[in-house]
N, C-alpha and C positions, 0 to 999 in steps of 0.2 A: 661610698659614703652615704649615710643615711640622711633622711630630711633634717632630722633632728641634729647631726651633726652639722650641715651647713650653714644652718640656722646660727648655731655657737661661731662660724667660723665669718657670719657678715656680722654678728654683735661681736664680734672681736676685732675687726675692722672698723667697723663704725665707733668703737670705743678708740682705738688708734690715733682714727682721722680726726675725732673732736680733742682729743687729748693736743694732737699737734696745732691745729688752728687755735687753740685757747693759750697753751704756753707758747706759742711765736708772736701771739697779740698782743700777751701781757697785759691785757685789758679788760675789761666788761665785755660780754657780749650778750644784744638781748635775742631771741627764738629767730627772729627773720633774718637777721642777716648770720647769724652759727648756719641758717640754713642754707644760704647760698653760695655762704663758704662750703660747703658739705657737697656743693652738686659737682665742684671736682673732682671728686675720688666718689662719687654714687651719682651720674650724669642722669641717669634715667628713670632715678628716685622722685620720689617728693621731696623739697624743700622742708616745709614745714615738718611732717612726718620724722622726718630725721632728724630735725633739731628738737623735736618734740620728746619723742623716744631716747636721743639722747640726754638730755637736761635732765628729764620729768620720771626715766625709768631706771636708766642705766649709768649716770656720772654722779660721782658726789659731789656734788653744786652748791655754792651758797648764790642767795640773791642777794645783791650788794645794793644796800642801803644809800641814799635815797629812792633809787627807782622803783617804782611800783609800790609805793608807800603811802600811807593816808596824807594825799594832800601835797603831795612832792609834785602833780601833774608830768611825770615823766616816765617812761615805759618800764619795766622789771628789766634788768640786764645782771648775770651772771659769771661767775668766777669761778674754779674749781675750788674745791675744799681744800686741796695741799695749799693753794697759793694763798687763800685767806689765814688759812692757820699758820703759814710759816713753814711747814713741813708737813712731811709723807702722813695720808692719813690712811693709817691700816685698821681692817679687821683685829677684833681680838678674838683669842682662841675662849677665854672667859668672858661672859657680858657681865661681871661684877660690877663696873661702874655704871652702864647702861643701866643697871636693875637698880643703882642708888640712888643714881639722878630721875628716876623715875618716881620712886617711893616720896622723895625732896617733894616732887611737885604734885603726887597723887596718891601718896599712903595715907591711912592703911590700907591695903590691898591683895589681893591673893596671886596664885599662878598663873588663873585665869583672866584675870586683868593683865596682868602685864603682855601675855601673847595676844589678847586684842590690840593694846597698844602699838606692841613692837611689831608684832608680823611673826616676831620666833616661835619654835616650839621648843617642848622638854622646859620651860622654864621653872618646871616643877622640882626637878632635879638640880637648877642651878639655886634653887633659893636652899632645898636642902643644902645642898655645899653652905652657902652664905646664914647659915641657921644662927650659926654660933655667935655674927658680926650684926645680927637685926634683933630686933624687937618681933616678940611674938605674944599677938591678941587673938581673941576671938570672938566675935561678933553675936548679936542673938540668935543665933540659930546655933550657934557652935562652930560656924566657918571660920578655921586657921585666916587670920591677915598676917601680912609680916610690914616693920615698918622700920626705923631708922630709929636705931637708939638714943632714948634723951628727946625726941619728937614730941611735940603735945598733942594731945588729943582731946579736944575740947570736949566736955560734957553736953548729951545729947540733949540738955533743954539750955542751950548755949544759943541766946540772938543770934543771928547772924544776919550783916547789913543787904539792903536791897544792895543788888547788882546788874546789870546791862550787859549782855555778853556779846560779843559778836559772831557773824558766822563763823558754822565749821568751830565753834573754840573745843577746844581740846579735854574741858571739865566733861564736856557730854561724848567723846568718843573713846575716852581712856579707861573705861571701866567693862566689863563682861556683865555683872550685872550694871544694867544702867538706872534701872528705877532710885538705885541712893542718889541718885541726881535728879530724874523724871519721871514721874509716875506712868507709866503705860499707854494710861487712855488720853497722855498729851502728846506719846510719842509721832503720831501721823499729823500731825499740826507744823511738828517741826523738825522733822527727818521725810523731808519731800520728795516728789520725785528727780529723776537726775541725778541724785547723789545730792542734792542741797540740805544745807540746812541749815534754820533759820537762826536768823540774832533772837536771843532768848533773855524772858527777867525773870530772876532769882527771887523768891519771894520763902525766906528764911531757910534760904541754901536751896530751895527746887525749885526748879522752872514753873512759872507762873505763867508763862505768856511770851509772848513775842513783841518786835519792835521793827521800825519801818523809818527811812527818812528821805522826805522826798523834797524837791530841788522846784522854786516854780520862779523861773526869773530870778530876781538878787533873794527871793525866799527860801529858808529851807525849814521845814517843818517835820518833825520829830513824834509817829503816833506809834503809842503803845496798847498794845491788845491783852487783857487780863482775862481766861480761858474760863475763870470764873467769877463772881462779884466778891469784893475782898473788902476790911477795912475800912475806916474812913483813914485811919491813921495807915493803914499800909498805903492806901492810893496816895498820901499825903506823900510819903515816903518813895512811893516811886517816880510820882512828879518833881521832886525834888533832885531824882538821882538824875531823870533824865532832861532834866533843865543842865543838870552840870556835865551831862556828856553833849548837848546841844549847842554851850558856850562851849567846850573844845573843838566841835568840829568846825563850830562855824567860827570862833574866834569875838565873835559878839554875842552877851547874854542878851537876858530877856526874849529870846526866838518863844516864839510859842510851840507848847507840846498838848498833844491831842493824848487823854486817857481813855479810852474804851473797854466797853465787856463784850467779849464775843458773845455773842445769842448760840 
C-alpha cells in the first residue's frame, strides 16, 4: 500500500469515528471536546488536529446557531449537515443548483468566478449545459456573464448605498476578477497577511476603506479608515451608516465613531 493510499484509509477512519460520536450524541458538539472524544479510536493523535481536520476539512458541518455568533458569548458547537437538514446530504453528479444559487447572490458573473467561489472546475462546461436556463450578457470588454433569468441588473451610473462589510465577506472573495469590487492598489490594505481580511466600506459599490471597533471598559468605539479623502456628503453618509451598525452592536446609540483618511 502506498503512502497515498493510507492516507485515504486514516481519512476514512477518522470520517467513521467523528460520524459515530456525532450521531450517538445527537447533539452539538464544539472542536475540544469532538476532540477528546476522537482520542479513542486515534489515542496517540492530537485532540485538537482531529477535530480540526475533521469539522473544518473533511465533514459537512453546520455550526448551530447560537454559538459562536455575534454577541451570543458562547463557543461555536456543531452538527452534521444530514442532521440539520433532516436527511442525507449528497453530492450531485450536476452542480445546476450550486451554479443558481450562486448567480442569486453574485450574478452576473463568468466560469471564472464561479471556480474561485466554489473550488470546482470545468464550470465552463456546466454553464454551457445551463446556457439555455440563464441569462446571457456581456460586459465592456465583451466578457460572456451568465446570470439568472428575469434578474435586474442595475444601470451603471446606479447610487449605490454606503455599506459596512465584515470580515472575510464573501462580495470581495466571490469573484476572479476582484477589481468590480476593489480596485488593486487597495487590495494589500485589505487582503493581509495570514489569510485576513479586513471589514471593508463600500463607497458606491467599492471598497473605500476599512473599519475597526474597539472595546475600552463599558466603551466601544467604532473607527473608519477612508484610503482616500472623499466627500463631505459621502463622509456624511458613512458616519451615518456606521453610527447605525455601532447602535447594533452595542445595543445603545449615540457611541461615538471616529472617521479617518489614511495618509
Amino acid at each position: 500500500m502506498g503512502q497515498g493510499d493510507g492516507r485515504e484509509v486514516v481519512r476514512a477512519t477518522l470520517l467513521r469515528a467523528t460520524l459515530q460520536v456525532m450521531t450517538a450524541g445527537q447533539r452539538p458538539y464544539a472542536l475540544g471536546e469532538l476532540g477528546e472524544a476522537l482520542l479513542k479510536s486515534f489515542p496517540d493523535r492530537d485532540a485538537a488536529a482531529l477535530a480540526y481536520i475533521a469539522l473544518r476539512c473533511e465533514l459537512p458541518v453546520v455550526q448551530r446557531p447560537p454559538g459562536g455568533t455575534w454577541g451570543s458569548g458562547s463557543s461555536a458547537v456543531y452538527v452534521t449537515a444530514d442532521a440539520w437538514l433532516g436527511g442525507p446530504c449528497h453530492d450531485a453528479d450536476e452542480p445546476a443548483e450550486l451554479v443558481r444559487r450562486y448567480l442569486a447572490a453574485f450574478g452576473p458573473a463568468t466560469a471564472k468566478d464561479l471556480q474561485v467561489w466554489s473550488g470546482l472546475t470545468g464550470m465552463a462546461a456546466v454553464l454551457k449545459r445551463l446556457r439555455g436556463e440563464l441569462a446571457v450578457l456581456r460586459d465592456e470588454n465583451g466578457t460572456e456573464l451568465f446570470d439568472l433569468p428575469g434578474a435586474s441588473v442595475p444601470d451603471g451610473d446606479t447610487p449605490a448605498p454606503v455599506r459596512l462589510l465584515p470580515e472575510y465577506d464573501n462580495l470581495l472573495l466571490s469573484h476572479h476578477d476582484r477589481t468590480r469590487v476593489i480596485p488593486d492598489a487597495y487590495r494589500p490594505r485589505v487582503f493581509r497577511p495570514g489569510g485576513r481580511v479586513l471589514p471593508t466600506v463600500l463607497l458606491d459599490g467599492f471598497v473605500a476603506g476599512v473599519w475597526k471597533t474597539e472595546r475600552q471598559r463599558a466603551t466601544t468605539r467604532l473607527t473608519v479608515t477612508l484610503f482616500e479623502d472623499a466627500s463631505r456628503q459621502d463622509k456624511e453618509a458613512v458616519a451615518e451608516e456606521a453610527a447605525r451598525l455601532l447602535e447594533f452592536i452595542t445595543g445603545e446609540p449615540g457611541r461615538p465613531v471616529e472617521l479617518v483618511t489614511a495618509s
